[in-house]
C-alpha positions as CSV (number, residue, x, y, z in Angstrom):
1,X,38.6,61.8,121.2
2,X,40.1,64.7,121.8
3,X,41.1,66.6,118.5
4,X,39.4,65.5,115.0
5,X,40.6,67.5,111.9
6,X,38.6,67.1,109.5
7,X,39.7,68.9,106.2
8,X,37.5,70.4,103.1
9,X,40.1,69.5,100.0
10,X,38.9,71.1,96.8
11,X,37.9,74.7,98.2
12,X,38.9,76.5,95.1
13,X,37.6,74.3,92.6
14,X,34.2,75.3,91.3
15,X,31.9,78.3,93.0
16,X,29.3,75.5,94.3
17,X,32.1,73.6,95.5
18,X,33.2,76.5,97.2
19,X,29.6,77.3,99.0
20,X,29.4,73.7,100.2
21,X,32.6,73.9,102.1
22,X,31.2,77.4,103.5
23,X,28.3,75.5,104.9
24,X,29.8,72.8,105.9
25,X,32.1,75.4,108.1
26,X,29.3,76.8,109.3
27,X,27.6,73.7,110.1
28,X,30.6,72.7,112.5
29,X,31.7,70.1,110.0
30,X,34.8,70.8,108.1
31,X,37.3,72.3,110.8
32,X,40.3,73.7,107.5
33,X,40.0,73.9,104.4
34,X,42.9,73.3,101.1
35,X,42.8,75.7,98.3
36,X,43.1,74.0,95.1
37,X,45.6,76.3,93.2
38,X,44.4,74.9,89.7
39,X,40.9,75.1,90.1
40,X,38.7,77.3,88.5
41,X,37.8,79.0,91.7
42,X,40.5,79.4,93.0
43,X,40.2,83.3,93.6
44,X,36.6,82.6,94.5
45,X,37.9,80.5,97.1
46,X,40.5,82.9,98.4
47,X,37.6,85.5,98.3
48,X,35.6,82.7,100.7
49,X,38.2,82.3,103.6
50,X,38.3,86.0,103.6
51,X,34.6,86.2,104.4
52,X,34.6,83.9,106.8
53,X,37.5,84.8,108.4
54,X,39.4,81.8,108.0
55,X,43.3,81.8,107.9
56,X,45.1,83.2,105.5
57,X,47.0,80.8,102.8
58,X,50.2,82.2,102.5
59,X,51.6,79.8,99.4
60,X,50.4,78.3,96.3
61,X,52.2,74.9,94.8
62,X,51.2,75.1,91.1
63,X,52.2,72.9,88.3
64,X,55.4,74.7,87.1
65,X,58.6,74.0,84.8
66,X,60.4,75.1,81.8
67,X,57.6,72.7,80.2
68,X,54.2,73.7,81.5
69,X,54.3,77.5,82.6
70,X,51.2,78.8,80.7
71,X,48.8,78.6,83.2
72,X,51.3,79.6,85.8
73,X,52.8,82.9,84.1
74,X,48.8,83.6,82.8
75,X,46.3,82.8,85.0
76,X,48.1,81.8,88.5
77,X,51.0,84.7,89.0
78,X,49.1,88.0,88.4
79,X,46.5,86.6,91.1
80,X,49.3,85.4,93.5
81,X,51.8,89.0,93.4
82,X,48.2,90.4,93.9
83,X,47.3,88.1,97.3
84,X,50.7,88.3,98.3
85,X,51.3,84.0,98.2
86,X,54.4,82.7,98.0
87,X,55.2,79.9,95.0
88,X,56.6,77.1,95.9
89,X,55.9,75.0,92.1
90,X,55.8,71.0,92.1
91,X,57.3,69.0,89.0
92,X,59.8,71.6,88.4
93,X,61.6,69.0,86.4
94,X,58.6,67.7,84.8
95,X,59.4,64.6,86.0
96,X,62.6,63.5,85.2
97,X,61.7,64.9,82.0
98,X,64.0,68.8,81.6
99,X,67.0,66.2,83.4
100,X,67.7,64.3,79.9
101,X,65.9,61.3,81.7
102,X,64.1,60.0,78.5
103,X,66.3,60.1,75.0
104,X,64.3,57.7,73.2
105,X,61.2,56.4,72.4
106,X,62.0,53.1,74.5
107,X,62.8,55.1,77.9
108,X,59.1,56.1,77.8
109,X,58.1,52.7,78.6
């Protein structure tokens, strides 16, 4: 086999989380990581592919619409002006929901 990627999903999610995926880096056993955007470690993880000089993530896809934009506008966008990511946010139409999908109790179902 020439080429095995083998990816570390949930950097970004807790701190020990985070130092497992460091070790297994180390180790020779994860070769990339993803940063989970709505973790609560996400700037920890950012913090840990700077240490270990691993790419730079240039975007964050968090949960954001007319809807759910707390967490966005609170927690996620002074931390991604401050790193510089671009936002590219998923369920901007809350699923068929901001697009008059569901009138009644009935279309729920």
């Amino acid at each position: 086999m020439k080429n095995l990627i083998v990816n570390a999903d949930d950097l970004g999610w807790t701190e020990g989380i985070n130092r497992g995926i460091a070790d297994a880096h180390r180790r020779g056993l994860v070769t990339s990581t993803s940063l989970l955007a709505n973790g609560r470690a996400f700037e920890s993880g950012l913090a840990v592919s700077r240490k270990h000089n691993w790419p730079r993530y240039e975007s964050l896809q968090p949960l954001y619409n007319l809807y759910e934009r707390a967490v966005y506008e609170t927690e996620l966008e002074p931390l991604a002006l401050q790193e510089k990511l671009g936002v590219i946010p998923y369920y901007s139409l809350a699923s068929g929901f901001l697009t008059g999908k569901y009138r009644s109790q009935d279309d729920l179902k």
